[in-house]
N, C-alpha and C positions, 0 to 999 in steps of 0.2 A: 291719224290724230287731228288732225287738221283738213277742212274739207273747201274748196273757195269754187262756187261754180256762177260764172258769168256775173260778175263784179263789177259793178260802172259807179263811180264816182263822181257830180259835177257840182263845181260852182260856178253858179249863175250860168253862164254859157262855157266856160271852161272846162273841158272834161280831163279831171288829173288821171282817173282808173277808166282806160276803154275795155267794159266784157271780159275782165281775164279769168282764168281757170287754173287750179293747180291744187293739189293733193300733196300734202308731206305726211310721211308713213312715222310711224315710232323710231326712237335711236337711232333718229337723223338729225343732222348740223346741216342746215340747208341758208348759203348767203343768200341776199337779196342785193343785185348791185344794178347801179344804172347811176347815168349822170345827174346834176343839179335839176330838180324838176319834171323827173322821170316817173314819178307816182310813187315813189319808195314809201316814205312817211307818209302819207294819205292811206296807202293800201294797210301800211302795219297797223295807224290808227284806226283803220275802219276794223278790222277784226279785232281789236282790243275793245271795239265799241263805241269810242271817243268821236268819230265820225259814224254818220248814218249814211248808210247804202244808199242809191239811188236805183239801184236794181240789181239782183242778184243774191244768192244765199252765202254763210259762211255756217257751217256746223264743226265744231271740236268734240271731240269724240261721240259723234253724231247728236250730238246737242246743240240745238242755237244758239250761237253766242252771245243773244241780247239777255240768256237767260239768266238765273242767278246763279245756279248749277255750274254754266260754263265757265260763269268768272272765279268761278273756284280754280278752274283747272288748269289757269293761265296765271305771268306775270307779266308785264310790261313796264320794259326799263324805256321810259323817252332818251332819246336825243340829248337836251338841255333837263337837266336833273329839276325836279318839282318837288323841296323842302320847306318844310314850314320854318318860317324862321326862326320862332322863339322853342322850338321842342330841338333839344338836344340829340347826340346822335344816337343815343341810347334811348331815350325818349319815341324817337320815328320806328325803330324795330318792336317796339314793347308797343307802339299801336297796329301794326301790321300781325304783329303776333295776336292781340285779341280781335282785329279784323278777321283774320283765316282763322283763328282757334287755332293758335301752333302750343303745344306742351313742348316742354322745357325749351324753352324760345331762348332764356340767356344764356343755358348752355351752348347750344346755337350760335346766338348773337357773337357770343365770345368768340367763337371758332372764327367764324368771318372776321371780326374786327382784327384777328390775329392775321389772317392770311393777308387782310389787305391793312396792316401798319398802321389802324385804329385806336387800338387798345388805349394808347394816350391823349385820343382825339374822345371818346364817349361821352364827357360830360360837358363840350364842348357846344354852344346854339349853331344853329345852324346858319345863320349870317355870317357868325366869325369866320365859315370854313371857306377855304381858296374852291376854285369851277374843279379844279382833279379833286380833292375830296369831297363834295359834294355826290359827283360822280361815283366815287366810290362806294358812299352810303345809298344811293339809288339802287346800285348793283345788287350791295347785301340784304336792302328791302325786299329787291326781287327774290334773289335767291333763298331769304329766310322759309315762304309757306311750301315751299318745296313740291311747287306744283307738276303736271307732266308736260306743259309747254311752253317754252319761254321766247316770248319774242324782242328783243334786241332793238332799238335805233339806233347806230353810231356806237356804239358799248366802249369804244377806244378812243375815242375822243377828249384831250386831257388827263388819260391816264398816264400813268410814269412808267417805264422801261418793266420796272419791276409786277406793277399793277398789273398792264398789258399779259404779260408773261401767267401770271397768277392767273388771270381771266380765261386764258385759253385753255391750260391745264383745268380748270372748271367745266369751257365747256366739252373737253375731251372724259368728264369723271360721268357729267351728267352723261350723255349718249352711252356711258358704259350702264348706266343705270336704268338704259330703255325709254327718257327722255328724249321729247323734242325742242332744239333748238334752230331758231330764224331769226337770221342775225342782216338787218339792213348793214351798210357798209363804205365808205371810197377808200379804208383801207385796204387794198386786196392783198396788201403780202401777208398782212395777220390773219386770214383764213386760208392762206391758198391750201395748207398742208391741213386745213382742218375739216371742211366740208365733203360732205357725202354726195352734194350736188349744188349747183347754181343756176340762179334763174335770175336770167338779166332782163331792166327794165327800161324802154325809152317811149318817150313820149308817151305813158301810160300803156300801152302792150308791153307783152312779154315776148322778148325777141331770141331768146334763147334757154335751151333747159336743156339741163342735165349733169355729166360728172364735167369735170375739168376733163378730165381723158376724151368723152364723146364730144363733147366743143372742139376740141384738138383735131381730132379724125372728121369733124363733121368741116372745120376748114381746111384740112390739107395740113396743117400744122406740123412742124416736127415737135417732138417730144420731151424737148428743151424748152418749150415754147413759153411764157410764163402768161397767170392766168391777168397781169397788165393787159398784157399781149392780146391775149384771146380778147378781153373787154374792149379796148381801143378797136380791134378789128370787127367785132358786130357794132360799133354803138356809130360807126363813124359815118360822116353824111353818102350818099352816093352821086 
């Protein structure tokens, strides 16, 4: 679904992405973790488009993603939610719906507002809303054109117990549905049980790939071992 070959990122003499590589296949939940500074958000942005390569290719489903094609087939939830502030909540779905052409988008809409405690928030602007609602309608932006790969900054950040919870079983529905999701991260207990694989990031490399299990065996680990654990043990200085 997802193709990244030799990826380099710089500002100015700063290199956030050194040359990294990596493939994520169909109906996978694949985290992306690494510490403050690590390339995380620069690499998500650079394949959402938001940043320009400095070298290197990103193709989704073997389409370049600068193209218009590609950004169909993606959604990109930031970090820090990006609402207009005078279009209500019901207002930002119903432009995202004639953005992608989604039919029956309020039927939709609805559904979402429901799962995620909206319903009495819709006609709501979007200045009035607290940083967890916001959040939350960012979410359902993404999720409304119902694309096949959804990439994540932070997605738990400011959400409420219940949110969180709501989010994950979403993203355990999509990968049922042969979606891809890539979810940056520093929560790791809210994925450990969700991911099909991780790819840990420091100093702009990728210093680890694969399941929670092959991290495990690949350090000696017992089996109890949690995927904290595993992160603190590749990211730490030598």
């Amino acid at each position: 679904m997802l193709i990244i070959k030799n990826l380099t990122k710089r500002f100015k003499k700063s290199i956030a992405v050194d040359n990294i590589s990596f493939v994520l296949k169909k109906g996978n939940i694949v985290g992306l973790l690494g510490p403050n500074g690590a390339g995380k958000s620069t690499t998500i942005k650079t394949i959402a488009g938001l940043l320009r390569a400095n070298e290197g290719t990103i193709e989704i489903d073997g389409i370049s993603n600068k193209s218009l094609k590609a950004k169909r087939l993606f959604s990109y939830i930031p970090e820090l939610p990006e609402l207009y502030d005078m279009l209500t909540v019901k207002e930002h779905l119903q432009f995202i719906a004639y953005a992608y052409d989604v039919k029956d988008w309020e039927t939709k809409a609805q559904i979402l507002f429901e799962r995620y405690d909206l319903i009495d928030k819709q006609d709501k602007l979007a200045n009035e809303l607290s940083k967890g609602m916001k959040q939350k309608v960012s979410i359902c932006c993404g999720l409304l054109p119902n694309p096949d790969l959804y990439l994540f900054d932070e997605p738990m950040i400011g959400l409420d117990p219940k949110a969180i919870r709501e989010t994950k079983l979403i993203f355990q529905e999509l990968k049922q549905q042969g979606k891809t999701v890539f979810i940056s991260t520093h929560l790791l207990d809210t994925i450990e049980n969700l991911c099909d694989r991780v790819l840990v990031m420091k100093t702009g490399n990728i210093i680890a790939d694969g399941t929670v299990e092959e991290l495990k065996t690949k350090l000696g680990e017992e089996s109890s071992t949690s995927l904290e654990e595993i992160f603190l043990e590749v990211t730490k200085d030598e």
